[in-house]
KOLKELO-673044 format. One record per atom (N, C-alpha, C): residue in three letters; residue number from 0; x, y, z; atom name. Coordinates in Angstrom, 2 decimals. Example, Ala and Ser with C-alpha at 12.3 -4.5 7.8 and 13.67 -1.06 7.14 Angstrom:
KOLKELO-673044
residu  num  east  north  up  atome
Ala  0  13.19  -5.69  7.80  N
Ala  0  12.30  -4.50  7.80  CA
Ala  0  13.20  -3.30  7.80  C
Ser  1  12.85  -2.25  7.08  N
Ser  1  13.67  -1.06  7.14  CA
Ser  1  12.90  0.03  7.87  C
***
This chain:
KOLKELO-673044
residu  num  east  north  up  atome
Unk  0  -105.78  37.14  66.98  N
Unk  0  -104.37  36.83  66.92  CA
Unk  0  -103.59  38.14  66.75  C
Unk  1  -102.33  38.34  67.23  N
Unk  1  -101.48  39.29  67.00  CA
Unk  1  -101.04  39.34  66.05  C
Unk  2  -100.57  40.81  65.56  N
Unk  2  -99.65  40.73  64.24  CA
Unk  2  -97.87  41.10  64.75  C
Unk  3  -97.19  40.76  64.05  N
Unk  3  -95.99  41.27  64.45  CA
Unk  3  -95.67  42.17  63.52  C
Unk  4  -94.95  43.72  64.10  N
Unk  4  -95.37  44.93  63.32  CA
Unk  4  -93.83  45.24  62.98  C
Unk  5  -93.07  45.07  62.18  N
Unk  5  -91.79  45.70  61.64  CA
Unk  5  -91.63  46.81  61.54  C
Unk  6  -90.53  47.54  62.21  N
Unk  6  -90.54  49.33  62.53  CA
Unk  6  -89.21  49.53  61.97  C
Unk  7  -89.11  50.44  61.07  N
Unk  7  -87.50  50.74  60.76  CA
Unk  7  -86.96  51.50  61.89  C
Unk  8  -85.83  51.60  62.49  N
Unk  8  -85.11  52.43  63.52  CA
Unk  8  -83.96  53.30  62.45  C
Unk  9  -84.28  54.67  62.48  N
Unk  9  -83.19  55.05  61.56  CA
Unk  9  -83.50  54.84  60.13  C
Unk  10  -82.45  55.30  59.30  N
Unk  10  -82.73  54.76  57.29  CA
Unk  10  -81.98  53.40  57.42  C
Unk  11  -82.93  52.78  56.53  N
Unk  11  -82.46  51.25  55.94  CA
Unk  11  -82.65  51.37  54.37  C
Unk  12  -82.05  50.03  54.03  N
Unk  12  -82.37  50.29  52.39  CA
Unk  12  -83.77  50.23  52.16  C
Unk  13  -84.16  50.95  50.93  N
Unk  13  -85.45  50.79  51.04  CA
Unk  13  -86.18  49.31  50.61  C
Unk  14  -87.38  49.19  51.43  N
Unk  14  -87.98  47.75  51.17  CA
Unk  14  -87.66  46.72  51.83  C
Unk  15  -86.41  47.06  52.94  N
Unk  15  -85.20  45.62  53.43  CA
Unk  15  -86.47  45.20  54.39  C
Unk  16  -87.34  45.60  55.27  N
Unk  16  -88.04  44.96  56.18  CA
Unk  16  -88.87  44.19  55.70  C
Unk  17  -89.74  44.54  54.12  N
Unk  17  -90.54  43.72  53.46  CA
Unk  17  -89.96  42.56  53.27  C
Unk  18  -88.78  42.20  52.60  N
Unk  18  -88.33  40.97  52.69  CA
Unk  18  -88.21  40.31  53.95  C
Unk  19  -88.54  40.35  54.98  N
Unk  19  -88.32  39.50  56.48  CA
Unk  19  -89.80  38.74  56.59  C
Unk  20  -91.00  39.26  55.97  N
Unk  20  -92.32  38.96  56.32  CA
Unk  20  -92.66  37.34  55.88  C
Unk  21  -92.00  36.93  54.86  N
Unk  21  -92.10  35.36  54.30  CA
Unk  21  -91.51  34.91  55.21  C
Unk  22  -90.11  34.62  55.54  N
Unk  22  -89.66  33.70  56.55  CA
Unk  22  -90.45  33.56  58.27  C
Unk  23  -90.79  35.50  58.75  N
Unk  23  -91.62  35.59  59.89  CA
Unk  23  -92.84  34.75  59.99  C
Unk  24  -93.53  35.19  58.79  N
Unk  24  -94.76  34.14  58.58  CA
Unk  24  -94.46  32.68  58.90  C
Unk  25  -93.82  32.10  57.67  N
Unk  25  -93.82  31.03  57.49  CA
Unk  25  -93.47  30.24  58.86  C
Unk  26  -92.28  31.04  59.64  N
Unk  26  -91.76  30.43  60.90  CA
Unk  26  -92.56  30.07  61.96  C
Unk  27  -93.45  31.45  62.20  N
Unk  27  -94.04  31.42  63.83  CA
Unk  27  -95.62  31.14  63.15  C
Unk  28  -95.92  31.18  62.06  N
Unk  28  -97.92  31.70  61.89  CA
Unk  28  -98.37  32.82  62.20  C
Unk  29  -97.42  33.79  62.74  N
Unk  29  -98.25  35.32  62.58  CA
Unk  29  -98.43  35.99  61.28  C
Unk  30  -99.31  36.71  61.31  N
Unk  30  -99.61  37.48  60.49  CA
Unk  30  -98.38  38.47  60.91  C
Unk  31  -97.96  39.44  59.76  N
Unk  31  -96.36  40.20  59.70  CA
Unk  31  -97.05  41.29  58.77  C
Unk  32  -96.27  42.37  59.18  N
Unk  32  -96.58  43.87  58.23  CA
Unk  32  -95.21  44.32  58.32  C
Unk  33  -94.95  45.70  57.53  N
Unk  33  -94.09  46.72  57.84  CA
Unk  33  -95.19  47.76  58.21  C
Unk  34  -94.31  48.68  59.12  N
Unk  34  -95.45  49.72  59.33  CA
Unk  34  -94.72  51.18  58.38  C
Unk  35  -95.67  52.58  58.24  N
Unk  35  -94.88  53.24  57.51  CA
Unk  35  -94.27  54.37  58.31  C
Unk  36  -94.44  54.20  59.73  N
Unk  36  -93.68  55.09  60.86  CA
Unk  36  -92.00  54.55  60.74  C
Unk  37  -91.30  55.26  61.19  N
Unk  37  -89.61  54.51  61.71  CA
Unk  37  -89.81  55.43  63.17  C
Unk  38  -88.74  54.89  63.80  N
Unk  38  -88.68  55.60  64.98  CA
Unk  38  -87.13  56.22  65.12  C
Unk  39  -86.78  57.39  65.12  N
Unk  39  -85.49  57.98  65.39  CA
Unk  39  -84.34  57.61  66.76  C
Unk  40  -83.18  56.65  66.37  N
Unk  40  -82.63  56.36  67.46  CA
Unk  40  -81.55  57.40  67.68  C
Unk  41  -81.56  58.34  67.57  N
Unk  41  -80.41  59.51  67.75  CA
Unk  41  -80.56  59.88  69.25  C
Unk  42  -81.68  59.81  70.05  N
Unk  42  -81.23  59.89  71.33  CA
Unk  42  -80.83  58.74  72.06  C
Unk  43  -81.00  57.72  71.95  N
Unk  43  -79.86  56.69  71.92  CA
Unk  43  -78.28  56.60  71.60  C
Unk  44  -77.63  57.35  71.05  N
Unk  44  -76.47  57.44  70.75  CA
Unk  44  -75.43  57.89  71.90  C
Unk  45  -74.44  56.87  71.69  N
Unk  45  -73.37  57.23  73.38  CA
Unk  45  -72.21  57.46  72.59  C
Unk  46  -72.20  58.98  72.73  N
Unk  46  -70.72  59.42  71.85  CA
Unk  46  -69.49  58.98  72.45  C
Unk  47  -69.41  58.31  73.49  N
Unk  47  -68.21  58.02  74.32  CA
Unk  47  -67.84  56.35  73.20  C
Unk  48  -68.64  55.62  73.00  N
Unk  48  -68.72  54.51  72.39  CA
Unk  48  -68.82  54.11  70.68  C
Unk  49  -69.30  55.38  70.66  N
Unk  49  -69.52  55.67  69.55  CA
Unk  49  -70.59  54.63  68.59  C
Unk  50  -71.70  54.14  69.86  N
Unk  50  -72.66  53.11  69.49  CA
Unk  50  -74.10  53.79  70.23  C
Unk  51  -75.05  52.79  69.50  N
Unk  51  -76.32  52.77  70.23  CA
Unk  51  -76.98  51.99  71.33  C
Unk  52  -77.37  52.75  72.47  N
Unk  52  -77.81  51.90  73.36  CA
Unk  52  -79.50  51.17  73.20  C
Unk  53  -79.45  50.06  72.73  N
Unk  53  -80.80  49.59  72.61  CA
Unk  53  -81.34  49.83  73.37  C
Unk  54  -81.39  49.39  74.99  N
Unk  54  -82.09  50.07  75.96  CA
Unk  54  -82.57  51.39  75.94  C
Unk  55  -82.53  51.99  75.25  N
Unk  55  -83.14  53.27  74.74  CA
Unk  55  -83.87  53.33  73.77  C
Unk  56  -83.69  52.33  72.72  N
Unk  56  -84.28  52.45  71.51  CA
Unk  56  -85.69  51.51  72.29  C
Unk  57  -85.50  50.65  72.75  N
Unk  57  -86.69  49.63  72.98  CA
Unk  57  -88.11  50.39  73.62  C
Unk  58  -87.52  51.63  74.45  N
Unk  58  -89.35  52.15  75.07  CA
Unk  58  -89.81  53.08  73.68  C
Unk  59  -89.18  52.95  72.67  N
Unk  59  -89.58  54.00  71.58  CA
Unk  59  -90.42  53.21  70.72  C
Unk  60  -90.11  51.52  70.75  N
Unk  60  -90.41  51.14  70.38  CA
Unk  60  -91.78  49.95  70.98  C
Unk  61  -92.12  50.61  72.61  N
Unk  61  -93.12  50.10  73.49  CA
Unk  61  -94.31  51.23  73.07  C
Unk  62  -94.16  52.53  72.59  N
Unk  62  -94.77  53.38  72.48  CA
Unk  62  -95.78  52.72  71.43  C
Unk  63  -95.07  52.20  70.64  N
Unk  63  -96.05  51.57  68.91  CA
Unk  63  -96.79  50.01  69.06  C
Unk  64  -96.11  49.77  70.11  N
Unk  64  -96.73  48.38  70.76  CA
Unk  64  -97.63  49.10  71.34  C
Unk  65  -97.83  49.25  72.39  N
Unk  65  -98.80  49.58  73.52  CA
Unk  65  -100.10  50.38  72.62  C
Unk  66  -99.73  51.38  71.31  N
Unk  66  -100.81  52.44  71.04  CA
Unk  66  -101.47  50.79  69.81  C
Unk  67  -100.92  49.82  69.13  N
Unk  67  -101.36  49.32  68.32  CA
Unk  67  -101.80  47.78  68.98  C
Unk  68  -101.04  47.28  70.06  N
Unk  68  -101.62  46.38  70.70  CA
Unk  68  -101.04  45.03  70.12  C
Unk  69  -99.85  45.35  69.39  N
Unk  69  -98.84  44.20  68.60  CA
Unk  69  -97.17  44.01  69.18  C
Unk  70  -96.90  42.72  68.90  N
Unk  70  -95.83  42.86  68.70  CA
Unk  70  -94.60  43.82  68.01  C
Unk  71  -93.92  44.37  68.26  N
Unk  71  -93.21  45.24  67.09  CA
Unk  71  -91.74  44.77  66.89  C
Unk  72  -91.11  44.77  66.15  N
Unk  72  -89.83  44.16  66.23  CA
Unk  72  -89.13  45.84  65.21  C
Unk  73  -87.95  45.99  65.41  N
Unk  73  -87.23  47.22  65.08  CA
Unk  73  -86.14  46.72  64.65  C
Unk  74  -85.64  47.18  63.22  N
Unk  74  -85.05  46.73  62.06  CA
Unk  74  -84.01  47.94  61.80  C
Unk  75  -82.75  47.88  62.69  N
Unk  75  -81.97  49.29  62.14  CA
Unk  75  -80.56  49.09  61.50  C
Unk  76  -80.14  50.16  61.19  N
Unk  76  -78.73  49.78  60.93  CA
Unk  76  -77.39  50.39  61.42  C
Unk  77  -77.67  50.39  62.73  N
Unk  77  -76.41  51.01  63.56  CA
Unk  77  -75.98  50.30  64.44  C
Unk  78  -75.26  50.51  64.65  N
Unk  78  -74.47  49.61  65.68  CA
Unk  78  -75.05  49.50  67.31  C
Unk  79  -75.64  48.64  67.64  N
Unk  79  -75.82  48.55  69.04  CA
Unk  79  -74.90  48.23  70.32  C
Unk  80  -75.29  48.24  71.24  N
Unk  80  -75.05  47.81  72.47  CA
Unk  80  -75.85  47.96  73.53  C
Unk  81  -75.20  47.22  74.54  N
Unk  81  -76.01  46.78  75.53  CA
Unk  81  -74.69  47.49  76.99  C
Unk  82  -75.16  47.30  78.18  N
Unk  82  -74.06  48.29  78.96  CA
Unk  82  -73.30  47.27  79.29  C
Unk  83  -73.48  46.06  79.21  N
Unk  83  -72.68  44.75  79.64  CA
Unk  83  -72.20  44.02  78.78  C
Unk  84  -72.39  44.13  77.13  N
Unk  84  -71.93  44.06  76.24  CA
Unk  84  -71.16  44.69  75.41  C
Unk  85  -70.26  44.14  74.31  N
Unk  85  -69.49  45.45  73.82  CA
Unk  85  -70.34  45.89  72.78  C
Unk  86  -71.27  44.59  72.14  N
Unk  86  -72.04  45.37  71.15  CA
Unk  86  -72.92  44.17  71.06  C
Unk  87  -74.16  44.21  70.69  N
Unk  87  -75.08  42.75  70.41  CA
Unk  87  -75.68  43.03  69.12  C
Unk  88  -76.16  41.97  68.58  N
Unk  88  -76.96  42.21  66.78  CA
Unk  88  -78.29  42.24  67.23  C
Unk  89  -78.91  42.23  68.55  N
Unk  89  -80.48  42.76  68.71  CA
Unk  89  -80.53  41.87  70.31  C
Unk  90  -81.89  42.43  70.52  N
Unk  90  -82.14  42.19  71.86  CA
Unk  90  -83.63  42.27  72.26  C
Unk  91  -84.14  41.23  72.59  N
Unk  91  -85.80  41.75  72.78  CA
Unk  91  -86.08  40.97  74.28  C
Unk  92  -87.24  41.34  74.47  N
Unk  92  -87.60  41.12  76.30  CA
Unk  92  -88.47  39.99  76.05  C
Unk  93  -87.77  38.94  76.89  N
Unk  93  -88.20  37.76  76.40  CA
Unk  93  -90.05  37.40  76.90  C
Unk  94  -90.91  37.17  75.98  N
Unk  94  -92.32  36.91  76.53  CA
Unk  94  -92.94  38.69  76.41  C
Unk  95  -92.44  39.33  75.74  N
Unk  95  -92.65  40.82  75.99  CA
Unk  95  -93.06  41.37  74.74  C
Unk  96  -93.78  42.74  74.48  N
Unk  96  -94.17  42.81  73.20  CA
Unk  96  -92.84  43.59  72.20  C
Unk  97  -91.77  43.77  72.22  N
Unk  97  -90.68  44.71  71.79  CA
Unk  97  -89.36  43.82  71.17  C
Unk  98  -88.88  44.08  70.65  N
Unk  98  -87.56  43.87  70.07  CA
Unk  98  -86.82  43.97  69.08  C
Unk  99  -85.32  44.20  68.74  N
Unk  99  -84.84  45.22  68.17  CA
Unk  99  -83.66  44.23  67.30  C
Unk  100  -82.84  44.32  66.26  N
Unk  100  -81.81  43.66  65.72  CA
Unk  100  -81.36  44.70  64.78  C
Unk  101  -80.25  44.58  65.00  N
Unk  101  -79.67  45.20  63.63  CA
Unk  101  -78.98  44.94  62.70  C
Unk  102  -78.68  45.58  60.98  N
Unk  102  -77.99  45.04  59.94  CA
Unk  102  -76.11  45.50  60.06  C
Unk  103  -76.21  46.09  61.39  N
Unk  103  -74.75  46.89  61.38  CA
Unk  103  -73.49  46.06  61.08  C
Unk  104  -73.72  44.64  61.94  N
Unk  104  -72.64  43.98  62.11  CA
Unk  104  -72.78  42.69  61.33  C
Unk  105  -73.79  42.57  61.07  N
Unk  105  -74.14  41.64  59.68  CA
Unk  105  -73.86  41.84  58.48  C
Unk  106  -73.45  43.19  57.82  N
Unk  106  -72.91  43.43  56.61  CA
Unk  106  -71.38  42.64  56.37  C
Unk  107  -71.11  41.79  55.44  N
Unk  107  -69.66  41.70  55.33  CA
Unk  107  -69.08  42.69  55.02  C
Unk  108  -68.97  43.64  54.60  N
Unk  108  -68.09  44.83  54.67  CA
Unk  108  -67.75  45.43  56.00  C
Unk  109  -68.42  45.12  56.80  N
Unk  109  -67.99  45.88  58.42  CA
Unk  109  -67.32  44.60  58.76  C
Unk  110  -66.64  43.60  58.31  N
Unk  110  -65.40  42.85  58.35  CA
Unk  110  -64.27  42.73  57.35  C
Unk  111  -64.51  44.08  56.65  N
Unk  111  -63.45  43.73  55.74  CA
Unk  111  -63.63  43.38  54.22  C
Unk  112  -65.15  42.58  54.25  N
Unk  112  -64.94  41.82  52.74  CA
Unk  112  -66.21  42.57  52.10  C
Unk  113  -65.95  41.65  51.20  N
Unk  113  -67.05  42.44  50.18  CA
Unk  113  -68.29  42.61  50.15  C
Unk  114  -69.40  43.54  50.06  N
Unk  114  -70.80  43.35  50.38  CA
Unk  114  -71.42  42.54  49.45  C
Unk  115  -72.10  41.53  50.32  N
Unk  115  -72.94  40.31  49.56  CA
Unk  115  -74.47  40.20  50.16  C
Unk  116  -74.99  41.02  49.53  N
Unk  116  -76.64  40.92  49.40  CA
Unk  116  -77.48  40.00  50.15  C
Unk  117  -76.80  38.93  49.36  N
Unk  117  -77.85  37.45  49.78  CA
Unk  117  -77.25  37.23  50.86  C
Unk  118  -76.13  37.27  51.37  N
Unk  118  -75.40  36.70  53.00  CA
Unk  118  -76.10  37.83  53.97  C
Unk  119  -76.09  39.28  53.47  N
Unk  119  -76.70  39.94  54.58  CA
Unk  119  -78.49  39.26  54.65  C
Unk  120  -78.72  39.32  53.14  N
Unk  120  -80.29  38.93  53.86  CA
Unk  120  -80.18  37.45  54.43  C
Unk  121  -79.64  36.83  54.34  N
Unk  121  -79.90  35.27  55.04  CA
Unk  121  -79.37  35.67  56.43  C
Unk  122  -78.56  36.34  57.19  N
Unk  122  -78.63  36.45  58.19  CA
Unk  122  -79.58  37.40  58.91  C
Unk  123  -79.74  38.47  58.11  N
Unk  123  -80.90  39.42  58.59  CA
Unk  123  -82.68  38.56  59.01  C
Unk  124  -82.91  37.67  58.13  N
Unk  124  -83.85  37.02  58.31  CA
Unk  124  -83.38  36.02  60.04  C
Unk  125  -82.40  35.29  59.79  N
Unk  125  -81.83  34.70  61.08  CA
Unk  125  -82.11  35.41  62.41  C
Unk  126  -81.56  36.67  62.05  N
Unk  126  -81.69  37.39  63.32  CA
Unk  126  -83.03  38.32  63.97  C
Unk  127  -83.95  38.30  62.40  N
Unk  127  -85.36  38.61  62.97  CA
Unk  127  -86.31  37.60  63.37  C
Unk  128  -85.84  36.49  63.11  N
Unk  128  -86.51  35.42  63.56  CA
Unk  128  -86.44  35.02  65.40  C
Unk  129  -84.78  35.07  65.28  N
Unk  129  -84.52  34.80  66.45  CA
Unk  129  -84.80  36.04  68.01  C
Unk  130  -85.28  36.77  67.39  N
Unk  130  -85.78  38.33  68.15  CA
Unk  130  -87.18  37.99  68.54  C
Unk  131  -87.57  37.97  67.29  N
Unk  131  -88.98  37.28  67.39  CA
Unk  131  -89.37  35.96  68.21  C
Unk  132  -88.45  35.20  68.70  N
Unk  132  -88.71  33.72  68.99  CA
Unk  132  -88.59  33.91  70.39  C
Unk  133  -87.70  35.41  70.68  N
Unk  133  -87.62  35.63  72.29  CA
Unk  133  -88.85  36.31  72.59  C
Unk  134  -89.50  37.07  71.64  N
Unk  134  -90.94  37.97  72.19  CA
Unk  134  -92.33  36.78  71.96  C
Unk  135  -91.62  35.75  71.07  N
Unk  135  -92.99  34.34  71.81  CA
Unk  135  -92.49  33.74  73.04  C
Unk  136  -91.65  33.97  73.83  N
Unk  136  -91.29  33.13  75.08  CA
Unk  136  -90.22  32.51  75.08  C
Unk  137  -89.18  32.59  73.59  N
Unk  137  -88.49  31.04  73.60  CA
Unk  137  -86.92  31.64  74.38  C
Unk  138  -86.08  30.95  74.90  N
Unk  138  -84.89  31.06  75.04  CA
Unk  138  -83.92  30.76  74.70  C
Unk  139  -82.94  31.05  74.83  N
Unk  139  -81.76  30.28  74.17  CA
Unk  139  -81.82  28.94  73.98  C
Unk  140  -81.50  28.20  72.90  N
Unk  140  -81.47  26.81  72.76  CA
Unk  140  -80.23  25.89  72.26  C
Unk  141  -79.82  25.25  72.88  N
Unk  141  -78.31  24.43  72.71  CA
Unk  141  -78.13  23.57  71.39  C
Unk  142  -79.61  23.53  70.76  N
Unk  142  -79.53  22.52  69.47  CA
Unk  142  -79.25  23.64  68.33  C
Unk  143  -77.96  23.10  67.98  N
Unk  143  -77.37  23.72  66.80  CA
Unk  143  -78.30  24.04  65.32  C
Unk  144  -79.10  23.38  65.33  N
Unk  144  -79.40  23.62  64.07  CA
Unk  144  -81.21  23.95  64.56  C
Unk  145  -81.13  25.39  65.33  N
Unk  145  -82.02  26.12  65.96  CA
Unk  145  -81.83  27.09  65.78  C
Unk  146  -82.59  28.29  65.09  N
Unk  146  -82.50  29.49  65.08  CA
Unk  146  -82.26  30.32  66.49  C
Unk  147  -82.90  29.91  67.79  N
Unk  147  -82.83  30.21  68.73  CA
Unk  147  -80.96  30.04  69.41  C
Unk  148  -80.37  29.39  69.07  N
Unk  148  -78.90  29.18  69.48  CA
Unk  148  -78.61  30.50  69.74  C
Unk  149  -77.52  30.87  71.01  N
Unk  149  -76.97  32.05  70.76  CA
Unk  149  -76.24  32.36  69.45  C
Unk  150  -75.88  33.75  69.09  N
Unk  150  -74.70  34.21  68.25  CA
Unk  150  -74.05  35.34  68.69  C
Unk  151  -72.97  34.71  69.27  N
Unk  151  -72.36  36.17  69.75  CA
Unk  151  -71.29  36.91  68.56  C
Unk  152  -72.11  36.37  67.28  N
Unk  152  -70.82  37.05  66.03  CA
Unk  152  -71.67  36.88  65.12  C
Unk  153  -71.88  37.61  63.57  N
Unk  153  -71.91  37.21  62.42  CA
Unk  153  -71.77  35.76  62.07  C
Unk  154  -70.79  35.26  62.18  N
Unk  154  -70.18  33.95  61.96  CA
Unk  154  -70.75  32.76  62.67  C
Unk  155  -71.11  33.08  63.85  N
Unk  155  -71.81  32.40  64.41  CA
Unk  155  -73.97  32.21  64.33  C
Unk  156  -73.94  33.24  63.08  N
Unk  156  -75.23  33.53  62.60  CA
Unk  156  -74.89  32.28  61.40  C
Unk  157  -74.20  32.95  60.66  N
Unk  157  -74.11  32.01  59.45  CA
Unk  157  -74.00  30.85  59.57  C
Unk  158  -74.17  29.71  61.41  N
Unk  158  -73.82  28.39  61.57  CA
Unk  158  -75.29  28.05  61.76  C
Unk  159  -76.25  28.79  62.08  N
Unk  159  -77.36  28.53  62.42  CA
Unk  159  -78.54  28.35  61.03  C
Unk  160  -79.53  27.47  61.10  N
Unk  160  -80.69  27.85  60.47  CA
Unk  160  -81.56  28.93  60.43  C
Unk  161  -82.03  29.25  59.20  N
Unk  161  -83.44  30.69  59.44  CA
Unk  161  -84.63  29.35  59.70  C
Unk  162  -84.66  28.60  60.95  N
Unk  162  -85.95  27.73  61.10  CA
Unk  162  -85.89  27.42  63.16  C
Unk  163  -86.76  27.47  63.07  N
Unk  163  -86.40  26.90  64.57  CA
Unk  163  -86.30  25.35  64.94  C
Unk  164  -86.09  24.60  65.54  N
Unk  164  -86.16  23.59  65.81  CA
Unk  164  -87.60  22.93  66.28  C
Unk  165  -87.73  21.58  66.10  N
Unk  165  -89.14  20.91  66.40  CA
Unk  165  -89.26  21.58  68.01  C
Unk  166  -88.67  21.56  68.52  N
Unk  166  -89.32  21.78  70.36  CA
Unk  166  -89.77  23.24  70.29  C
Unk  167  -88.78  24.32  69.63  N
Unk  167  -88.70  25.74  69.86  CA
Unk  167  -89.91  25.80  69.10  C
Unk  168  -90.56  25.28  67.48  N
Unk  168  -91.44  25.55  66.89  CA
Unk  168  -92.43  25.83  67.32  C
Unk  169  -92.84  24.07  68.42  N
Unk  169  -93.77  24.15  69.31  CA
Unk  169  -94.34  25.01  69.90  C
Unk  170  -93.01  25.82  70.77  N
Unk  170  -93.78  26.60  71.62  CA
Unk  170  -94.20  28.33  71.11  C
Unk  171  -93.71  28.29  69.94  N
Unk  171  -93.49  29.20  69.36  CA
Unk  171  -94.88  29.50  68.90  C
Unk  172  -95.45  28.04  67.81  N
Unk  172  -96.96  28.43  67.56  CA
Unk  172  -97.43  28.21  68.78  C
Unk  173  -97.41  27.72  69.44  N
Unk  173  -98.53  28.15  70.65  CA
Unk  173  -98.43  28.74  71.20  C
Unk  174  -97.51  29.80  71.02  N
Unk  174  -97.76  31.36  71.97  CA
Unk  174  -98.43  32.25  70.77  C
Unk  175  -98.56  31.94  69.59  N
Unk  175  -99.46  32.52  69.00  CA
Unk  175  -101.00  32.85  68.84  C
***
C-alpha cells in the first residue's frame, strides 16, 4: 500500500502538517507521514503578481514522489495561483502522485479578522483532504456535504465537511 507523504513548501508553523495525519488517515486508510525535507518555492514566484505559480511548485514536488514511490501532498503558506486563475487554495493532478494546498488564504486574518487557530485548522484539514481525494481519482462532487465539492473561497471551505461522502469514500478506499 502507499503512503501519502506531507512535504512543507516554504516555513509553516512548526508541527502544522502533523496535525493533518488523523483526519488523512481516518478519511482515505492510508498510512500518512510528514517527511523532514521541505521543498523551496522561491523559484516559483511571479513578481508581476506578486503570487506563486503552483505549476512550478508541483515537479518539485514529483521529484520526492518518483525518488520515494508515494503520494506527496505539499503544505505551504503562500499564496498561489494557477495562469487561469486569480489564485486557488491547492491543486493536485487528478489520479496522479502530487499535490499542493495552501494556508495563505485560509487564515482569517488575510480577510480582515482575527486569527483563529481552530478555523484555520478545520479548514486546512478540509483542504488536505480534498487534494488528496483528487490524487485517489475523485472529482469534483455536487453533494454538499462532500469534502470533494468545489471551493472557490475560504467561505466556501467552511460550508463543506472534513469527510467525504458515501460514493466519494468508496472510491477513495479503493484506490487505495
Amino acid at each position: 500500500m502507499r503512503t501519502l507523504a506531507l512535504v512543507a513548501v516554504g516555513e509553516l508553523p512548526k508541527g502544522f502538517p502533523a496535525l493533518l495525519i488523523g483526519r488523512l488517515e481516518k478519511e482515505t486508510g492510508m498510512s500518512c507521514e510528514v517527511l523532514d525535507e521541505s521543498v523551496d518555492p522561491s523559484a516559483a514566484y511571479d513578481s508581476v503578481r506578486a503570487q506563486y505559480d503552483c505549476r512550478k511548485i508541483l515537479p518539485l514536488l514529483d521529484e520526492i514522489a518518483l525518488r520515494r514511490g508515494d503520494l506527496v501532498l505539499g503544505v505551504a503558506d503562500v499564496d498561489l495561483f494557477s495562469p487561469i486563475f486569480t489564485f486557488v487554495l491547492g491543486e493536485a493532478r487528478l489520479g496522479g502522485d502530487t499535490g499542493l494546498f495552501s494556508l495563505h488564504r485560509l487564515h482569517p486574518s488575510f480577510y480582515g479578522l482575527q486569527e483563529d487557530q481552530e478555523l484555520l485548522w478545520a479548514r486546512a484539514e478540509r483542504e488536505a483532504l480534498h487534494e488528496t481525494g483528487h490524487l485517489l481519482g475523485l472529482e469534483h462532487c455536487t453533494n454538499p456535504d462532500c469534502v470533494m465539492k468545489f471551493s472557490a473561497s475560504a467561505e466556501d471551505v467552511d460550508l463543506k465537511p472534513a469527510e467525504f461522502c458515501p460514493a466519494c469514500a468508496a472510491v477513495a478506499r479503493g484506490a487505495v
